[in-house]
C-alpha positions in Angstrom: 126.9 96.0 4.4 126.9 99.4 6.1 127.6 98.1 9.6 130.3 95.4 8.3 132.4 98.0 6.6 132.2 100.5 9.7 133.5 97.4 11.6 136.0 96.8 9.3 137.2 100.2 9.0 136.9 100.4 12.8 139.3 97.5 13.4 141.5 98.8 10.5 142.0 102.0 12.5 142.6 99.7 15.6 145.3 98.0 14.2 147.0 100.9 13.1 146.5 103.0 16.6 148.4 99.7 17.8 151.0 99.6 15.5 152.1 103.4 16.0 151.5 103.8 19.8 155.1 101.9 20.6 156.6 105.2 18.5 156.1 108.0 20.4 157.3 110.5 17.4 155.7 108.0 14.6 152.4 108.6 16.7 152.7 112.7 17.2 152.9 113.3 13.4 149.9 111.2 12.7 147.2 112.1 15.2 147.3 115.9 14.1 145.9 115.4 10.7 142.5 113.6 11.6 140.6 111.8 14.0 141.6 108.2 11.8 144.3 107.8 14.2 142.7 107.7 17.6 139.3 106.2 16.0 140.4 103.0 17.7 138.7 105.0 21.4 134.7 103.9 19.0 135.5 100.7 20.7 137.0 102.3 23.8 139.1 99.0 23.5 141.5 98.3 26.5 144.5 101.6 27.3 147.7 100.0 26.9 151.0 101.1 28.7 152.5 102.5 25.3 149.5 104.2 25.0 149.3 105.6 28.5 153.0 106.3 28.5 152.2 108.1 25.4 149.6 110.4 27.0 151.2 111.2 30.0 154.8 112.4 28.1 152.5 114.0 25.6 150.7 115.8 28.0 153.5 116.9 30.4 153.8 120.6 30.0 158.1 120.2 30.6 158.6 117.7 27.4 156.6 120.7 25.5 159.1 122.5 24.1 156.8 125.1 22.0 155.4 126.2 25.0 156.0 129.9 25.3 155.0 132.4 27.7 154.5 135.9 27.6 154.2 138.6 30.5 151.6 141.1 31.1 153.3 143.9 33.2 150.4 146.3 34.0 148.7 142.5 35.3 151.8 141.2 36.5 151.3 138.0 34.9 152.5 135.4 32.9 150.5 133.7 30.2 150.9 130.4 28.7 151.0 130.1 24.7 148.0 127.3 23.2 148.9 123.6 23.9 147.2 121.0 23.3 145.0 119.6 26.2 144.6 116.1 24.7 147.0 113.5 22.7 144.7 112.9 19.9 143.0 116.3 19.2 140.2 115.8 16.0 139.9 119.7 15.6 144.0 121.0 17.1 142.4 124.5 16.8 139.4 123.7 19.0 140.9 121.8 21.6 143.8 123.4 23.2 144.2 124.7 26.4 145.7 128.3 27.9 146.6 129.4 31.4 147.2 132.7 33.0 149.0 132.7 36.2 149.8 135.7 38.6 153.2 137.1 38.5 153.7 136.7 42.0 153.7 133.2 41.6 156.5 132.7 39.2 160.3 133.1 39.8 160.8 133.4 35.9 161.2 131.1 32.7 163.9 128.3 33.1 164.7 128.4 29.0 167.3 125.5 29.3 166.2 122.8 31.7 168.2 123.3 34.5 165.1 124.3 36.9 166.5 128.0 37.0 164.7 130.9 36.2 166.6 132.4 33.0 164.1 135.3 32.1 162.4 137.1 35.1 159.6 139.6 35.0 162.2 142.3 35.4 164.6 141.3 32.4 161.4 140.2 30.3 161.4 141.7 27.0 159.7 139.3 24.5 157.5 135.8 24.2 159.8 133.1 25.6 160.3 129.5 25.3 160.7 127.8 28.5 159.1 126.5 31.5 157.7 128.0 34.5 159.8 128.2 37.8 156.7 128.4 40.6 157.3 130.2 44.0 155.3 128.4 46.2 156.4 130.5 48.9 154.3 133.6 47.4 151.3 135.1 48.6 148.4 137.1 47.3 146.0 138.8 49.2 143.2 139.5 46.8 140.4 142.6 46.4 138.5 141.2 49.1 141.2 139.6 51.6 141.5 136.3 51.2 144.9 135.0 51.0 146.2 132.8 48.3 149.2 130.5 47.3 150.7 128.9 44.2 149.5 125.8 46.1 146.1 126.8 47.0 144.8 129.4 44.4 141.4 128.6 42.5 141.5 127.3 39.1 139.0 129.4 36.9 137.7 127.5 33.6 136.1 129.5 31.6 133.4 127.5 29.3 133.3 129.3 26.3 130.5 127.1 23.8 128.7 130.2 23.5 125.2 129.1 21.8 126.1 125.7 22.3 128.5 126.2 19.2 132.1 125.7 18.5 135.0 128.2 20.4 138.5 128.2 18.7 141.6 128.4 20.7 142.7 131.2 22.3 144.8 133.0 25.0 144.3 133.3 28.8 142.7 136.5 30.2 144.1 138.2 32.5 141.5 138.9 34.7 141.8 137.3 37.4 145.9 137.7 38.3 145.2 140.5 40.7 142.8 138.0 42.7 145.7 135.4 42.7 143.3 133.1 40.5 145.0 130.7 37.8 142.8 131.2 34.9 141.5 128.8 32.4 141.1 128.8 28.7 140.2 126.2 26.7 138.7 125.8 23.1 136.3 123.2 22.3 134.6 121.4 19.5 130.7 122.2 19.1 127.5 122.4 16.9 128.1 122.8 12.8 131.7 121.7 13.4 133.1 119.5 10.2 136.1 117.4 9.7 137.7 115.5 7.4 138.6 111.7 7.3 141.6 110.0 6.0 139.5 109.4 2.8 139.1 113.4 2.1 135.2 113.1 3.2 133.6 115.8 5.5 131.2 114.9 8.5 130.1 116.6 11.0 131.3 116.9 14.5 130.8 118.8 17.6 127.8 116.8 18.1 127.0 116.1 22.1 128.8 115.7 24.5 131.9 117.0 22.4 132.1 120.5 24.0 131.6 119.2 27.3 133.9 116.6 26.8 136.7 119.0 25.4 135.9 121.0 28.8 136.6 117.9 31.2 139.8 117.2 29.1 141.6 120.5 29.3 140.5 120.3 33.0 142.5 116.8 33.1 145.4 118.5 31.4 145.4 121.5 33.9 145.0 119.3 37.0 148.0 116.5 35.7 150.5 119.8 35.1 149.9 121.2 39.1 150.9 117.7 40.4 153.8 117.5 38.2 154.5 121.5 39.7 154.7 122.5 35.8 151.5 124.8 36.5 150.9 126.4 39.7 147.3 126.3 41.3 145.3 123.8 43.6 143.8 120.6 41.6 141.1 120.5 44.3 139.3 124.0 43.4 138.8 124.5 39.7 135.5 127.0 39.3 134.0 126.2 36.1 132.0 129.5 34.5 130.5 131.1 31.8 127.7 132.8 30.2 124.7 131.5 28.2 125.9 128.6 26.4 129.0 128.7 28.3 126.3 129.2 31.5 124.8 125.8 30.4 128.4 124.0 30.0 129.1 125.7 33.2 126.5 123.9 35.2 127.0 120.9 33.3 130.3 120.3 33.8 129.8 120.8 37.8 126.6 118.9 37.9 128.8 116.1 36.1 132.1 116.2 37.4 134.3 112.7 37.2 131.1 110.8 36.1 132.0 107.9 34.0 129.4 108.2 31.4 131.7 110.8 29.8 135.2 108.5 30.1 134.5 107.1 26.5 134.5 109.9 25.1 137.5 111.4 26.9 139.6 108.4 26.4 139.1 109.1 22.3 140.2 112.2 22.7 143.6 111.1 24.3 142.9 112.2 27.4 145.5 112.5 30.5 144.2 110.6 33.7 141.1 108.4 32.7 141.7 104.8 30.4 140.6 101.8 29.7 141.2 98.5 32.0 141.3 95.0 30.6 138.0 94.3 32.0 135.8 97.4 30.5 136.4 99.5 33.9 138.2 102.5 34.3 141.3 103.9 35.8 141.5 107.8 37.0 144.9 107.9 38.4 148.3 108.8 37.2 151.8 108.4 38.5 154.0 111.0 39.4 157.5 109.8 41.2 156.2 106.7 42.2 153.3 108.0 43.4 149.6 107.7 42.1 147.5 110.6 41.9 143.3 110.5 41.1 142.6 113.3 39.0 139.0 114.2 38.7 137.3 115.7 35.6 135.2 118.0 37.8 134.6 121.0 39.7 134.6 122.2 43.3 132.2 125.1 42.5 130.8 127.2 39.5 129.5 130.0 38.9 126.9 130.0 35.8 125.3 133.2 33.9 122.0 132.9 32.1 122.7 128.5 32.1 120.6 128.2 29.0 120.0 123.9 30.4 118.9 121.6 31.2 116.9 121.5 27.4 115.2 118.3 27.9 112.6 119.9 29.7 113.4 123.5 28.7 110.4 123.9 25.3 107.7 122.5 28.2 109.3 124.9 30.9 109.5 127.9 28.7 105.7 127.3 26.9 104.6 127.1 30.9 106.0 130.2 32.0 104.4 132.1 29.4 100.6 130.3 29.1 100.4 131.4 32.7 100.0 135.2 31.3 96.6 135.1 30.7 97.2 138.4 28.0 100.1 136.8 26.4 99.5 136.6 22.5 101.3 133.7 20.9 102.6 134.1 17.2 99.7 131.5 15.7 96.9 129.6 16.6 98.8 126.4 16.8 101.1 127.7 18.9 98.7 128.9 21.0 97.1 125.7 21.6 100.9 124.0 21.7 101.5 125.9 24.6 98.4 124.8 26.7 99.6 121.6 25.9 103.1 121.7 26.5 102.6 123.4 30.2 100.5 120.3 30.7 102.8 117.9 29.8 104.8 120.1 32.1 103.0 119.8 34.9 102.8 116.1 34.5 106.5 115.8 33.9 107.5 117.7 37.2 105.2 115.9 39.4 106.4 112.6 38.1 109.5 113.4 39.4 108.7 113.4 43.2 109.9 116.6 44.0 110.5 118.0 48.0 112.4 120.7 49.1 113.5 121.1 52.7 112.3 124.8 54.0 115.6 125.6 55.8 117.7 125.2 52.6 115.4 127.6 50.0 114.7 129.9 53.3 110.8 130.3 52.7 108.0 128.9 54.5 106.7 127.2 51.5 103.3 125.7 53.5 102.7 128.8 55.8 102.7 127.5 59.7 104.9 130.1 60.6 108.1 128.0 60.5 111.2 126.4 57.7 111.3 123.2 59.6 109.6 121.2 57.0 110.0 119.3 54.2 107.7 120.5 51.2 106.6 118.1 48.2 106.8 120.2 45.1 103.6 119.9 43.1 101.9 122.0 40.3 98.3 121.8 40.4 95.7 122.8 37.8 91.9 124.1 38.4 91.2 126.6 36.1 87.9 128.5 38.4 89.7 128.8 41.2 92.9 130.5 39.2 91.7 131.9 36.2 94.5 134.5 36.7 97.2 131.9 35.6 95.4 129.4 33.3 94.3 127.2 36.0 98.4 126.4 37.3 99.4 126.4 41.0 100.6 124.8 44.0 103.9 124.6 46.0 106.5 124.3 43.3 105.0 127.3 42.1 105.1 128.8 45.3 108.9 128.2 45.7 108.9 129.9 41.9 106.9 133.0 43.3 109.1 133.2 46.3 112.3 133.2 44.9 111.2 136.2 42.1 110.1 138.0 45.2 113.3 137.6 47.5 115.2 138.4 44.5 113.5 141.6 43.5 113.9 142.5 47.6 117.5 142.0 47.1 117.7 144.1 44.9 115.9 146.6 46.5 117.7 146.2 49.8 120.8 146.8 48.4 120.1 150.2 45.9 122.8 151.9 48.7 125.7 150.5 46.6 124.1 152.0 43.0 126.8 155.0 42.1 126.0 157.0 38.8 122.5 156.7 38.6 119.8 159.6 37.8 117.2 159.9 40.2 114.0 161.6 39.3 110.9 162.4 40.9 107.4 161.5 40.5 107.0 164.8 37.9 110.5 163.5 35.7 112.3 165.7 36.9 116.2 165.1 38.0 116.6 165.5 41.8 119.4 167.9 43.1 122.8 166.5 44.3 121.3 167.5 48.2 118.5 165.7 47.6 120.1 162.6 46.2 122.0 162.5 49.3 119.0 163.0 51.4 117.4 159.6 50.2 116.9 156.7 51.9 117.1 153.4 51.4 113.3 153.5 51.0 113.4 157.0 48.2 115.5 154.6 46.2 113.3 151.3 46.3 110.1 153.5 46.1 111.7 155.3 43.2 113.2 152.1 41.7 109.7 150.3 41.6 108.0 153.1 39.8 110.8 153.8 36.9 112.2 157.0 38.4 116.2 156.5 37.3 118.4 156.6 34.7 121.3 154.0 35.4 123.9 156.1 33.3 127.4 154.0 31.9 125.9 151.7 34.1 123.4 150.5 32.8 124.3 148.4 30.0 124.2 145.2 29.7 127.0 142.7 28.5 126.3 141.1 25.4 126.5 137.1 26.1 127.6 134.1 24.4 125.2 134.3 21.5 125.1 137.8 21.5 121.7 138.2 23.5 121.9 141.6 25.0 120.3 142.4 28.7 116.9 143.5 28.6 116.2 146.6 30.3 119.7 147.2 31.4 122.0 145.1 34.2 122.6 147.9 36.6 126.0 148.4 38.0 128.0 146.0 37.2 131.1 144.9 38.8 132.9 142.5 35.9 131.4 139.9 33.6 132.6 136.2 34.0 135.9 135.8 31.9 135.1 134.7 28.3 131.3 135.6 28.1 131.5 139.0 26.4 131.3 138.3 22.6 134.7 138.3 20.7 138.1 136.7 22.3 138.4 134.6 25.5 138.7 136.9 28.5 137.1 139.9 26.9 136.0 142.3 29.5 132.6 143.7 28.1 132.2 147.3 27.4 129.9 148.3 30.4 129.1 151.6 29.1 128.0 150.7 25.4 125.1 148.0 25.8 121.9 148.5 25.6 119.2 149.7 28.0 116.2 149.3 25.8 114.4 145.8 24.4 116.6 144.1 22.7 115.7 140.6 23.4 114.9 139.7 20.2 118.8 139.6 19.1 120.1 136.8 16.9 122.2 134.3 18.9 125.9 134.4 17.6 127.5 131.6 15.1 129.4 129.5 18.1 132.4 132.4 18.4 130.7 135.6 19.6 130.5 136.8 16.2 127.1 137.5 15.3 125.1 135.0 12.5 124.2 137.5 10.1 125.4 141.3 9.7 121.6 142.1 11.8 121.6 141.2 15.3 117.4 141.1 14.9 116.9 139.4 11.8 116.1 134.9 12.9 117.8 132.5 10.6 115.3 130.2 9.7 116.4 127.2 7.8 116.4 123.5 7.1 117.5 121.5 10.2 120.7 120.7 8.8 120.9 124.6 9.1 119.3 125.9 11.6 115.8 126.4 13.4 112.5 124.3 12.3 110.3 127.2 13.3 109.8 130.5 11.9 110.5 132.2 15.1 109.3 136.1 14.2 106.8 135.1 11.7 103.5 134.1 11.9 104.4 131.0 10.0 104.7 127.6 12.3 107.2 126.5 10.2 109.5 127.4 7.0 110.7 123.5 6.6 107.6 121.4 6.6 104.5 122.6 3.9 102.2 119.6 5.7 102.1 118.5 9.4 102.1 115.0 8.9 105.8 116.1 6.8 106.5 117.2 10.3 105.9 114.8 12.1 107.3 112.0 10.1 110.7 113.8 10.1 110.5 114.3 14.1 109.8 110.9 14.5 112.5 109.1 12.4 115.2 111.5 13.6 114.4 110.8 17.4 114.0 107.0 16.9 117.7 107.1 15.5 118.7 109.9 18.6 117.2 107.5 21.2 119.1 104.3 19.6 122.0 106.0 20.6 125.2 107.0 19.3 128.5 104.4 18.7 129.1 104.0 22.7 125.1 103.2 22.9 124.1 106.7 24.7 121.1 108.9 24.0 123.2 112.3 23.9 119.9 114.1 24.8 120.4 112.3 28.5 124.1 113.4 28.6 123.1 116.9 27.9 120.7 116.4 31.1 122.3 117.8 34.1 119.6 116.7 36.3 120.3 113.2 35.3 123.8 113.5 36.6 124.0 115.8 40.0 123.8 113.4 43.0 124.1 110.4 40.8 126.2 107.1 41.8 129.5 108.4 40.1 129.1 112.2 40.3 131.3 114.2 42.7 129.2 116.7 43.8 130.8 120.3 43.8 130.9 121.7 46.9 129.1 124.6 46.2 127.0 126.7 42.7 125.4 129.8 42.0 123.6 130.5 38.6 122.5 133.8 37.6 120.0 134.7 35.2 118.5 137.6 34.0 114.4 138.6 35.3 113.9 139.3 31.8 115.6 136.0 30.5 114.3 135.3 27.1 116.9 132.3 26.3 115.2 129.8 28.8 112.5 129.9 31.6 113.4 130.5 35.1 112.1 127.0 36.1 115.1 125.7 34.5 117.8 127.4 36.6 114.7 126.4 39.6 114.9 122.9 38.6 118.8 123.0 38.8 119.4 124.3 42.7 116.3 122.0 43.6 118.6 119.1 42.9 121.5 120.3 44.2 120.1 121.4 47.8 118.7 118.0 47.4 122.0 116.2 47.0 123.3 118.8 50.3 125.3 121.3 47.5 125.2 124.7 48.8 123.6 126.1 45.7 122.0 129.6 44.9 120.1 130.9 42.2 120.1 134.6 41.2 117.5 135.8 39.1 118.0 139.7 38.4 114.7 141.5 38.5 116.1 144.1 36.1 118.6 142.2 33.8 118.2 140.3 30.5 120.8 137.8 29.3 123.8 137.4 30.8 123.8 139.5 33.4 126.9 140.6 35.5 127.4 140.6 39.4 125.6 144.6 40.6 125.1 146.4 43.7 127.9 145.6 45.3 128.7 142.0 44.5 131.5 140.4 42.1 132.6 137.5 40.7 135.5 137.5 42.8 133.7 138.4 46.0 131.8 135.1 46.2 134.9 132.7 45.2 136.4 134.5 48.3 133.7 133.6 50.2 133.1 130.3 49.3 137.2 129.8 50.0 136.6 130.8 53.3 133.9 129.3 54.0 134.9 125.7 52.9 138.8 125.9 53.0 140.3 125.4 56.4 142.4 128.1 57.9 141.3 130.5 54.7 140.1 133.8 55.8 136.2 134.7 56.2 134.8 137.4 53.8 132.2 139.9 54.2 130.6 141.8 51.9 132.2 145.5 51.7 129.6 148.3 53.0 128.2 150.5 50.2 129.3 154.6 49.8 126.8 156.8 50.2 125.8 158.1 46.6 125.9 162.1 47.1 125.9 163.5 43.6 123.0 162.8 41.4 124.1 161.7 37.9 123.8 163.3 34.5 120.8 161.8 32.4 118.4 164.1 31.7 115.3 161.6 31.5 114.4 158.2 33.3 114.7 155.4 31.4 113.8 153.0 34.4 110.8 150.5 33.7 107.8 151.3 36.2 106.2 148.3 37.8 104.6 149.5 39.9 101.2 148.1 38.4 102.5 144.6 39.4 104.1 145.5 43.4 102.6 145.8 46.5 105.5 148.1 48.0 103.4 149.8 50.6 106.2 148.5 52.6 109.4 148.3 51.2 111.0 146.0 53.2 108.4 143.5 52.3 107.2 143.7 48.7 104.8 141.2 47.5 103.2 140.5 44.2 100.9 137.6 42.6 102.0 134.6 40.3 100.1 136.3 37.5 102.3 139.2 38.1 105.6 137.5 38.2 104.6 136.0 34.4 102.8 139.4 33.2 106.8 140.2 33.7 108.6 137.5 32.1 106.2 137.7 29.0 106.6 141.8 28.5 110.8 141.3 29.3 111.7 138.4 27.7 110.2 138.9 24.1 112.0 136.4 22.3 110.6 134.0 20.1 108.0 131.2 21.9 109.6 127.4 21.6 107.7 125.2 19.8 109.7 123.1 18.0 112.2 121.3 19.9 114.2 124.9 20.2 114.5 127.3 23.1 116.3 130.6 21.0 115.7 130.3 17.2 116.8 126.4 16.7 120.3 127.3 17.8 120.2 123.9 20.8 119.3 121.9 18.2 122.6 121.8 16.3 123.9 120.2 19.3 122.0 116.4 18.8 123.6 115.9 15.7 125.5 113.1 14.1 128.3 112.7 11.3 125.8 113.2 8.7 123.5 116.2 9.7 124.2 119.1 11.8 121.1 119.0 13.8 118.5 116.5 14.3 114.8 116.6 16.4 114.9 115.3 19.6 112.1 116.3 21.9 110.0 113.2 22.6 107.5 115.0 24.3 106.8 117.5 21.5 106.8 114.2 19.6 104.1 113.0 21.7 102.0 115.8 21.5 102.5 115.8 17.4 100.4 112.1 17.9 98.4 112.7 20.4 96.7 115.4 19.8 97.0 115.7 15.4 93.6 116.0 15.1 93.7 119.7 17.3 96.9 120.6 15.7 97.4 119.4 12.2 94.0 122.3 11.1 96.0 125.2 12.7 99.2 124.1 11.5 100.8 127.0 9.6 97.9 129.0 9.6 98.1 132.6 9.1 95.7 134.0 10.9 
């Protein structure tokens, strides 16, 4: 009876889709109030003309005449008020869509239609209605030298979804106008999100891939408004970025750009550029003057902080990291003996998937002969005599692991000429004089660096991140946070001289908006799993939800047998939250090029993740980079000399034609020494062989002895990688958050008789 009336109701909200879409204003005032009206999209039945005339007047910035704009004269730039980014919005406050464009760009605001600029930056004196008049005879010449017009500037969407949760509308930064970058910001649905239905019932939305999904669509809407010359900026090089959550949508959306698993979905929303045909295939294109145009739902390149994905793999990943420090001391017995079985489904999972690597695109001699000619098969390997020191775990995926910690940390050592502020001590704690500090060398500092001796200053703080995960012991100079990722509103700068140096990795992760969950940032929400987590993270409880094991179990195993079933278009939305399902797949456009950061001290998500992520990209010939900071915690920002702007410049010259090549700037000599009156640096010197220190080498066990003491945050256990807060993201209408990791599942079975006697055991 269930299913018939939820067809019935489903062709009753067909039928009146069909009935409205001929009336364009009948339509407008009916598809604000609730998702009824564009529920037709559960059937993803065929896009009519009326409809797709519908959408493409809708969505054409010039019929929009609420759009207002408001200038920023210290910026010189223009910002656009919230529109809509989609003709059938479910949550209007959640998905809009804001732009910021450079001043230099813009002739002024036509306010009457007659293509003239009525309001210019010099007669501006308040928000005005109108539309833009573009100069696409302008140029910029941003910080670094590459030149930019209203034609070819980068597109920057910032991916808010910080904790995987739910970001409300809001206005364009600024950021970016002196760079000549159009900037991006969009709202989107996520985790916890409810609605309302024509009957007065509340369900819950934001489920997967909603955020994503709002993403690609306010990317549509950007992209449609350049060709009709309503927005300035080039369609072909939208940067996708954000931090933590918004790291993980980040890479998501690049790794899935224009692949059709997602059209449903965007077609429900009323999205501009993607429908239905007759025959169940889909069209991409619009027409402008006669003309069709392909617009893509994807990015050219992205640039990803702390990318807290792919979580299919990411409770195996993290347990693996951590069981390879032999002194680590898990929260419980059962978690203890969880982990050693979760790094060996680990193991089994990553060799299963056939893994190789070519030498020349990592840049390490993975097998030792002395050359990067080769192509290396990535394996983990287990024999606990021969490697006590890790548990038993090696082999050459490892060895790509250990080799990208240690060209990371020489990176960072390499390039301690561009540090400005810092304290320098010596080896008694005591502050060097300024004609000392300016005696150093390059080899002082990374000898001095390596055993603690500094105090970073202002520098030295971290930004807080989507989620409100602070760095761990300190970013170091930082040069700008990605747009968005600082907690509070879109765009927010970060306050680089407030954050904290110390441990505080066991912060709370924020309620979806950067606002923390609870008035302390330390104290774990621990609820039911319509609220939250299913593990008493900072306890030594396994779990607040479930008195018996086998209660535990029976709730994981009905809630992934419905999650597996799929969802109403007959998707698991575990696999569409899968990056590594999507990049080089049949109907992915690559992006041309990605860099994720992460902090050395990450406690969010292991480092295999971000690992697993720039495997598959090399693999599919995208020129990707991973940074992992060996002295930042979560969400770190670009330091020592680097910037966020720096490497879209040198990506634009390096794969636009005619576009200018950019080097980095050389660093200025640091001649006074800086105030602090104590080092606060962390010595690990214990772990480095720095007898050299242009060649500083350490062991495996080394590299996890790190991660375990940086990264304290709570162990995963229970399909969760920070407190439960992904798992609010694999819910349906009816619950908030459902279990979904199959393999913990599978471990739950196979192994009861080991687990269920140490299950909540508090010893």
């Amino acid at each position: 009876m269930k299913k018939l009336f939820s067809l019935l109701l489903v062709l009753t909200l067909v039928l009146s889709l069909t009935a409205c879409s001929g009336n364009s204003s009948e339509k407008s005032e009916n598809t604000s109030d609730s998702i009824s009206d564009s529920a037709a999209a559960d059937d993803t039945t065929e896009t009519t003309d009326s409809d797709k005339d519908y959408i493409e007047q809708t969505l054409n910035l010039s019929n929009n005449s609420d759009q207002e704009w408001t200038y920023e004269k210290d910026s010189d730039a223009w910002v656009l008020s919230v529109v809509s980014a989609v003709a059938y919005p479910e949550l209007p406050d959640q998905q809009g869509v804001s732009v910021s464009v450079p001043g230099a760009y813009v002739t002024g605001i036509d306010t009457n239609g007659d293509k003239e600029a009525d309001v210019k930056a010099d007669t501006y004196e308040d928000a005005v209605k109108g539309s833009l008049v573009i100069n696409y005879d302008a140029k910029i010449t941003s910080t670094n030298g590459q030149v930019y017009t209203a034609a070819t500037a980068p597109v920057i969407l910032n991916t808010g979804a910080a904790g995987y949760g739910s970001s409300n509308n809001s206005a364009a930064s600024i950021t970016y106008a002196a760079e000549g970058y159009i900037n991006v910001s969009c709202g989107n649905r996520g985790k916890q999100d409810t609605a309302t239905d024509e009957d007065g019932n509340t369900y819950y939305t934001g489920d997967a891939p909603s955020c994503l999904v709002d993403q690609k669509n306010a990317t549509r809407f950007v992209k449609y408004n350049i060709i009709l010359g309503n927005l300035p900026g080039s369609a072909d090089y939208f940067v996708s970025t954000g931090g933590s959550g918004g790291g993980a949508h980040a890479a998501m959306f690049a790794a899935t750009s224009n692949n059709s698993d997602y059209y449903d979905y965007e077609i429900e929303a009323g999205a501009v550029g993607v429908y239905k045909n007759a025959d169940g295939s889909y069209s991409t294109t619009v027409t402008v003057d006669g003309k069709d145009y392909d617009i893509s739902d994807g990015a050219w390149g992205c640039i990803a902080y702390s990318a807290i994905t792919s979580l299919y793999e990411a409770d195996m990943a993290m347990a693996f990291e951590y069981y390879m420090d032999t002194t680590y001391d898990f929260n419980t017995p059962f978690q203890t003996q969880l982990a050693e079985y979760l790094s060996a489904a680990y193991m089994n999972y990553m060799n299963d998937q056939n893994l190789s690597v070519a030498e020349s695109a990592v840049g390490f001699d993975l097998n030792g002969d002395g050359d990067m000619d080769d192509t290396v098969e990535l394996i983990i390997e287990y024999d606990l005599e021969a490697h006590p020191e890790t548990n038993g775990y090696y082999g050459t995926y490892l060895d790509l692991y250990l080799a990208e910690f240690t060209q990371n940390l020489q990176w960072y050592l390499d390039s301690l000429d561009y540090a400005s502020g810092w304290t320098w001590f010596d080896e008694n704690g005591n502050a060097l004089s300024d004609e000392a500090v300016a005696a150093m060398t390059s080899e002082d500092k990374a000898a001095a660096f390596i055993e603690g001796s500094y105090d970073k200053g202002s520098s030295a703080g971290g930004i807080g991140g989507p989620g409100g995960g602070m760095g761990g012991f300190g970013n170091g100079e930082m040069s700008g946070p990605p747009s968005g990722s600082a907690p509070g509103a879109e765009g927010t700068a970060g306050d680089s001289s407030s954050g904290n140096t110390g441990d505080t990795m066991g912060q709370m992760p924020g309620s979806g908006n950067g606002e923390q969950a609870s008035g302390n940032s330390n104290e774990p929400v621990v609820g039911t799993p319509d609220q939250g987590t299913t593990q008493s993270s900072a306890s030594k409880t396994d779990s607040s939800n479930y008195e018996t094991y086998e209660d535990m179990v029976a709730a994981y195993k009905a809630d992934i047998e419905e999650v597996y079933a799929g969802d109403k278009y007959g998707n698991n939305i575990v696999s569409l939250y899968n990056p590594l399902n999507y990049i080089n797949a049949d109907s992915t456009e690559n992006p041309a090029w990605a860099k994720i950061l992460m902090g050395a001290a990450e406690g969010d998500i292991s480092m295999f993740s971000s690992l697993n992520l720039q495997i598959a990209w090399l693999n599919a010939g995208v020129d990707a980079v991973i940074e992992w900071q060996w002295d930042g915690g979560h969400v770190p920002s670009e330091i020592l000399g680097d910037s966020f702007s720096l490497y879209i410049d040198q990506m634009y010259g390096k794969y636009v034609d005619g576009a200018v090549t950019i080097t980095k700037a050389e660093s200025t000599k640091q001649i006074t020494n800086g105030t602090a009156t104590e080092a606060s640096g962390k010595d690990i010197s214990s772990w480095i062989n720095y007898s050299d220190t242009s060649n500083v080498s350490f062991r495996l066990a080394d590299v996890a002895a790190y991660r375990t003491a940086g990264a304290s945050k709570a162990i995963p256990g229970f399909d969760v990688i920070d407190y439960g807060q992904e798992d609010y993201v694999f819910g349906n209408t009816e619950v908030d958050a459902r279990h979904w990791n199959a393999f913990l599942l599978d471990i739950f079975e196979t192994y009861a008789d080991v687990l269920e006697p140490l299950f909540n055991n508090n010893n």
